[in-house]
C-alpha positions in Angstrom: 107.6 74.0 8.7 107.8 75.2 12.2 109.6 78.2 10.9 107.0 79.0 8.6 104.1 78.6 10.3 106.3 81.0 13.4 106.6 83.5 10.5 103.2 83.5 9.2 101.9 83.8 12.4 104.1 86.4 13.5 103.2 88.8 10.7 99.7 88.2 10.9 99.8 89.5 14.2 101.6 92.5 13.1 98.5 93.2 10.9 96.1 93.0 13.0 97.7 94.9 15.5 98.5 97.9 13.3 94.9 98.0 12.3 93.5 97.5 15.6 95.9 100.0 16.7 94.8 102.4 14.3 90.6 102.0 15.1 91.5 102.4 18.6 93.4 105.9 18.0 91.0 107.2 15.9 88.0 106.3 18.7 90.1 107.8 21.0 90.8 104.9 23.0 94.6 103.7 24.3 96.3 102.3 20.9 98.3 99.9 23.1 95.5 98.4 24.0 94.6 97.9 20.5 98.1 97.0 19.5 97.6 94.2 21.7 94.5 93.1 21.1 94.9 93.1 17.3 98.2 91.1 18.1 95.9 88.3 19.5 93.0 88.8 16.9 95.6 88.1 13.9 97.5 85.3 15.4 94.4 83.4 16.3 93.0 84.1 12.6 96.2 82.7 11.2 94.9 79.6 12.7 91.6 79.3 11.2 92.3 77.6 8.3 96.4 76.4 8.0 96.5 74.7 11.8 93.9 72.7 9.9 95.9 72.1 7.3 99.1 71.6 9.3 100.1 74.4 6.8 100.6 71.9 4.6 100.3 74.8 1.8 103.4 76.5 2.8 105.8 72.9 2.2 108.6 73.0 0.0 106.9 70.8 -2.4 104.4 72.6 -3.0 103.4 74.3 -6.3 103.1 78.6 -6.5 99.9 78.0 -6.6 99.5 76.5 -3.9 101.3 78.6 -1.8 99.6 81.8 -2.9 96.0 80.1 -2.0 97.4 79.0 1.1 98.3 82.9 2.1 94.5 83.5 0.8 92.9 82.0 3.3 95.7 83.3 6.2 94.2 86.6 4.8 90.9 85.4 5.1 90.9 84.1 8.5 92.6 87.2 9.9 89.8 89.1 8.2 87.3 86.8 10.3 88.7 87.6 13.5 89.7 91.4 13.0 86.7 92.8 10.9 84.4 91.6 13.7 86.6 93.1 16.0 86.7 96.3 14.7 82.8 96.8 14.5 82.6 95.8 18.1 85.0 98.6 19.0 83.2 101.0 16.7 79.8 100.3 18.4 81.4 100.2 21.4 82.8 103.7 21.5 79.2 105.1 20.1 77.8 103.5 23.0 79.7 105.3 24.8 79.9 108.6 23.3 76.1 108.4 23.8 75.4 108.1 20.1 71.9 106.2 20.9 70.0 108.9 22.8 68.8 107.9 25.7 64.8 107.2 25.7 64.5 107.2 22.1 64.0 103.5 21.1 62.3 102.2 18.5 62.9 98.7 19.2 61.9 96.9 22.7 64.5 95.5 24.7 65.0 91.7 26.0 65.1 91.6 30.3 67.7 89.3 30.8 71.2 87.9 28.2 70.1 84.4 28.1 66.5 85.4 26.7 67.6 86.9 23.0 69.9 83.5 22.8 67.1 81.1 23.7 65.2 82.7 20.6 67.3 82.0 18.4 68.4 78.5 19.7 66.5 76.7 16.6 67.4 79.0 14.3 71.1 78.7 15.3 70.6 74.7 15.4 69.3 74.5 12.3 72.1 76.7 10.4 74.7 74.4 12.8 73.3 71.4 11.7 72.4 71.9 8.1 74.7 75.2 6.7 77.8 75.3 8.7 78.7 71.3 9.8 78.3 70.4 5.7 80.5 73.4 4.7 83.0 72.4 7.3 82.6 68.9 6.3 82.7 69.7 2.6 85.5 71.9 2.9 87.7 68.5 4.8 86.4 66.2 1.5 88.2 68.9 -0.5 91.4 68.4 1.1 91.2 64.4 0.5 92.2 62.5 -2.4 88.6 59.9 -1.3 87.9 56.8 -3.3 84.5 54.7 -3.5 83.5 51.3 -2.9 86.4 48.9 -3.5 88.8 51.9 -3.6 87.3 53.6 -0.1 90.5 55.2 1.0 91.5 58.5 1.6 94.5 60.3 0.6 95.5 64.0 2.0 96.1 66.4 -0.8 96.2 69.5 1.3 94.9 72.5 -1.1 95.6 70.1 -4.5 91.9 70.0 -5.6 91.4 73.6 -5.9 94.9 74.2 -7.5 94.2 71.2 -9.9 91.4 73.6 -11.2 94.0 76.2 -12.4 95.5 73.9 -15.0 91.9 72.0 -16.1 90.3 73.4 -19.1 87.3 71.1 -18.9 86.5 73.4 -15.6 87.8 76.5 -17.5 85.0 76.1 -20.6 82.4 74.6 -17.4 83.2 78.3 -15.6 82.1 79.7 -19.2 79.2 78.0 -20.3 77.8 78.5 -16.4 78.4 82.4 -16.7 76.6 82.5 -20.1 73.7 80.6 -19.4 73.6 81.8 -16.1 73.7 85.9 -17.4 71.6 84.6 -20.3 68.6 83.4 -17.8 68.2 86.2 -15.9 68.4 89.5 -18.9 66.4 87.5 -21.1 63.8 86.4 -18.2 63.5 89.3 -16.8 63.2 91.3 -20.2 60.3 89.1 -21.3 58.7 88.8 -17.9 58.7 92.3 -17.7 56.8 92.8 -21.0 54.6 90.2 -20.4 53.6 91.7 -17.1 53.5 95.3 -18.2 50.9 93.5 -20.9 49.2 91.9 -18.5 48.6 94.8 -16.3 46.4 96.1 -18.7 42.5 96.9 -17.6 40.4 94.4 -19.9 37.9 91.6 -19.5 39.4 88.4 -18.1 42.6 90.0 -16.7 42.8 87.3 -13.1 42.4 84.5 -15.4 45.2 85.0 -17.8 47.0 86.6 -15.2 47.0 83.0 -13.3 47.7 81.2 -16.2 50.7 83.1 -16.8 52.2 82.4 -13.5 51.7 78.6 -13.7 55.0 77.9 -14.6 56.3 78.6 -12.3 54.5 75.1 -10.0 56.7 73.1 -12.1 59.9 71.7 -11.4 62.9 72.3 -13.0 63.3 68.2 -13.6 59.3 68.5 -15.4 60.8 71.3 -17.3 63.5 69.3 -19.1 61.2 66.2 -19.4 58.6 68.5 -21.3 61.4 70.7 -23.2 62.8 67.5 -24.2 59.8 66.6 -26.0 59.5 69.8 -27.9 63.0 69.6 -28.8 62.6 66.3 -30.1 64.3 66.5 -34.4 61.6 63.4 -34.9 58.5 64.1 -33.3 59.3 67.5 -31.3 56.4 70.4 -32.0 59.5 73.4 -32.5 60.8 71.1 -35.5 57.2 71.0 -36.5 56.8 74.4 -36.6 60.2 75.4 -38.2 59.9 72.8 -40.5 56.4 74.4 -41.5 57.6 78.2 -41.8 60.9 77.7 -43.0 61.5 74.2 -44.2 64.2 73.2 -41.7 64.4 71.0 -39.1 67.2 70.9 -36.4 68.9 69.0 -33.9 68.8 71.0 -31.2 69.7 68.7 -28.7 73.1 66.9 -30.2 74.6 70.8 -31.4 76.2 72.7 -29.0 74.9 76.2 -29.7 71.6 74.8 -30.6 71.7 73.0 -26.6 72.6 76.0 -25.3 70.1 78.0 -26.6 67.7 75.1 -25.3 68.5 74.9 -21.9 68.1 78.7 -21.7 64.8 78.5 -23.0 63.5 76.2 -21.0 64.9 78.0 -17.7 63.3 80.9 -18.8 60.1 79.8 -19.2 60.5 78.1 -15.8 61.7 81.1 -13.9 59.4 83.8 -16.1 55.7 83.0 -14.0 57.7 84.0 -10.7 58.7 87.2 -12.4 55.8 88.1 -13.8 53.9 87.8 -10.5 56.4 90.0 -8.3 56.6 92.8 -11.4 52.3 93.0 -11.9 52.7 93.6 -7.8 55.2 95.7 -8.1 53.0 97.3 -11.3 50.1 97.9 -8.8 51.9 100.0 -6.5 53.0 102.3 -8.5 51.5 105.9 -8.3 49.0 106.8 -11.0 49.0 110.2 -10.5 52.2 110.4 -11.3 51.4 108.8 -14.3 48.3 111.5 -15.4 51.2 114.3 -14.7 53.3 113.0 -16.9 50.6 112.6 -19.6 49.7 115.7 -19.1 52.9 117.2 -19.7 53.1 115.7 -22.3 55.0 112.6 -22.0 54.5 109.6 -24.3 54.2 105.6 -23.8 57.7 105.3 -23.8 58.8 108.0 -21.9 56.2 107.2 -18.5 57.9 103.7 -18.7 61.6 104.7 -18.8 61.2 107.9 -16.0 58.7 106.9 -14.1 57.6 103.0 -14.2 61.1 101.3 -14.8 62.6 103.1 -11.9 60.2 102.4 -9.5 60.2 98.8 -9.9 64.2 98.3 -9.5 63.2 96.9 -6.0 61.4 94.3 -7.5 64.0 94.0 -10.7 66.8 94.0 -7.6 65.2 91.6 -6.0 64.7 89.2 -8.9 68.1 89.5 -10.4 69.2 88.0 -7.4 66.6 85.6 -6.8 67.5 84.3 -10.8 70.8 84.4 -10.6 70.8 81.8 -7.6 68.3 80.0 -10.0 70.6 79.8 -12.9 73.7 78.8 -10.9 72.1 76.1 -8.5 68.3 74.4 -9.5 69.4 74.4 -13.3 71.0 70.8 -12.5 67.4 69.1 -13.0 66.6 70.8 -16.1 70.2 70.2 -17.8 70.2 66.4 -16.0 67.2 65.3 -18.2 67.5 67.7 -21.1 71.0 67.1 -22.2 72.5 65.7 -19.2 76.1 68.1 -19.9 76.5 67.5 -23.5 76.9 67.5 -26.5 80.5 67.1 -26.2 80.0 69.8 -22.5 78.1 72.4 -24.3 75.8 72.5 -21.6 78.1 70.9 -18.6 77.6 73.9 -16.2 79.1 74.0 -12.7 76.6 72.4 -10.4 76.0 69.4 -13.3 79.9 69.0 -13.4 79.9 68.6 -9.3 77.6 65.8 -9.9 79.2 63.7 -12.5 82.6 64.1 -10.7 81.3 63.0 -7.2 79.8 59.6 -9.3 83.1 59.1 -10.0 85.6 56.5 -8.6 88.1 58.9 -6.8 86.2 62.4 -7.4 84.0 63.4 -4.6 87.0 65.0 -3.4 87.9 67.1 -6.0 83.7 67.7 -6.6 83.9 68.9 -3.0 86.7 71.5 -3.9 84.5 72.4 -7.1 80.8 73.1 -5.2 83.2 75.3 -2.2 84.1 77.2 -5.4 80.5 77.7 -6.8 79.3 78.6 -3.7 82.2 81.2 -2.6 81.0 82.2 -6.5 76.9 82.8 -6.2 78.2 84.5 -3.0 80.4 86.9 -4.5 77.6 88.0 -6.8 75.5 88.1 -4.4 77.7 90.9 -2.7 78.4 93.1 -5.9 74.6 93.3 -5.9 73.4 94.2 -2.4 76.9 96.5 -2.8 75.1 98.1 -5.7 71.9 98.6 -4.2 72.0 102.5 -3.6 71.3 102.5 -7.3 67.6 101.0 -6.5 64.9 103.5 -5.9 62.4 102.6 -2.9 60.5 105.7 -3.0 58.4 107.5 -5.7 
């Protein structure tokens, strides 16, 4: 083990020393100096995660998979150390060059170091406490076999939890259903709301009233949603069978299929998540340049067209903005709505990520292994999160 852990650490420092090497030649600076401060940036970043660990990933016993995670997160925490290092250096040698011209500020400056730190001593308490201890924390449960009550022990498993996920097609179809709902919520919310807003927009009698009814929604939890959703759902006594059974002489179960749930539970979140959309897109509806309407009209452009090259486009802010904002939506507060809708079924239909954390950490010997499965979700929602600030040059903020 001491052999590996020499090894890894060894070429870690070789990477960060050839990349640290490499930013400091290209600033012009003394890549020796680079060379060795990249050394010491990868070794340390080796350390973030397997010293933890005890590199526990890297033991004979271990499975491939193990092993290839473990090298992950080496990569991952020499990234931590040498990306920040390399901006610093960057900065650094603009600073220098005299990049920020001298008198031309457009921000104020803070008399003193200690002042800028002081200001954001709660805010930096508060993420402590509250974001960064529980991942921490969260992120030690994962590596633990941990029992409950009678059976409160605790076994160390090293990486085992997240393997075990590789090899578990309960979490396989749970990864599936999450990414359809999920992508399901926020087109077909954002579609409607958009049309419904666009509707809404329109200069008649009454508009502030049924504007404000339309956002309502929107006040109601996502647990109220399911309880009332339940009740329209309802084969016996629910209004939708009333009405199907009405027009077309069916009624359904929607509630004990597994299509039918599905379809259900996106429903219901879309008529949750729709009044919030609706009241960021008439906003974003009222800033948006009439003239450039009228001179379109007058050249000659239809309905459809002012909508498509002029309206559309100038609302991707808000539709940027909202993707995002219902994406989070559909991956994390769905839990109430599925809990008292169909609480994961029929047979998982509708056992998405976040509800599958839950059962799991009621379990016996599973908060463990639910621990490993919410670092996942997270790491997840935050990945998404980055393909769509990454793809934000595509948003237009100007008319």
């Amino acid at each position: 083990m001491e052999t590996t852990a020499l090894l890894i650490t060894m070429l870690s420092a070789l990477v960060g020393s050839a990349v640290m090497a490499r930013t400091f030649a290209r600033l012009g600076y003394q890549p020796l100096n680079g060379f060795l401060l990249g050394a010491l940036g990868g070794a340390f970043g080796a350390q973030i995660f397997s010293l933890p660990l005890n590199y526990c990933a890297f033991a004979p016993e271990q499975r491939a998979a193990d092993v290839v995670l473990g090298l992950i997160l080496v990569a991952v925490g020499v990234a931590l150390v040498i990306v920040p290092m390399r901006w610093l250096a960057e900065r650094w040698a603009k600073r220098r060059e005299g990049a920020l011209v001298a008198g031309q500020q457009s921000q104020g400056v803070f008399k003193g170091r200690l002042t800028p730190f002081l200001l954001l001593a709660p805010t930096l308490t508060i993420l402590v406490l509250f974001l960064y201890y529980p991942f921490i924390d969260t992120f030690r449960l994962s590596t633990l076999l941990v029992g409950r009550g009678a059976a409160a022990r605790s076994r160390f498993l090293c990486l085992q939890n997240f393997t075990d996920l590789l090899y578990d097609p309960q979490y396989h179809q749970s990864v599936v259903v999450t990414f359809v709902i999920a992508f399901a919520i926020v087109f077909v919310g954002i579609a409607i709301s958009l049309l419904i807003a666009t509707l809404a927009y329109q200069p008649i009698k009454g508009a502030n009233v049924y504007r404000t009814l339309l956002v309502w929604p929107y006040a109601v939890s996502p647990v109220v949603a399911g309880v009332i959703f339940q009740l329209m759902f309802d084969p016996a006594a629910g209004v939708i069978n009333y009405f199907t059974n009405s027009l077309f002489g069916v009624r359904l179960d929607w509630l004990k299929d597994g299509t039918l749930a599905t379809i259900a539970v996106i429903l219901t979140s879309v008529w949750k998540t729709v009044g919030f959309n609706i009241l960021f897109y008439i906003a974003g509806l009222q800033n948006v340049p009439k003239d450039l309407q009228e001179a379109a009209a007058v050249d000659g452009a239809n309905v459809v067209q002012r909508f498509f090259r002029i309206t559309w486009p100038l609302l991707s802010p808000i539709t940027f903005f909202l993707v995002i904002t219902n994406l989070t939506y559909a991956f994390f507060e769905i839990f109430g709505t599925i809990d008292y809708l169909t609480a994961g079924g029929p047979l998982n239909a509708t056992d998405v990520m976040i509800y599958r954390v839950y059962e799991l950490q009621s379990q016996t010997i599973g908060l463990g292994r639910a621990a490993a499965e919410s670092l996942v979700l997270f790491l997840v929602v935050i990945g998404l999160t980055v393909i769509q600030f990454r793809n934000e040059r595509r948003v237009n903020y100007g008319a």
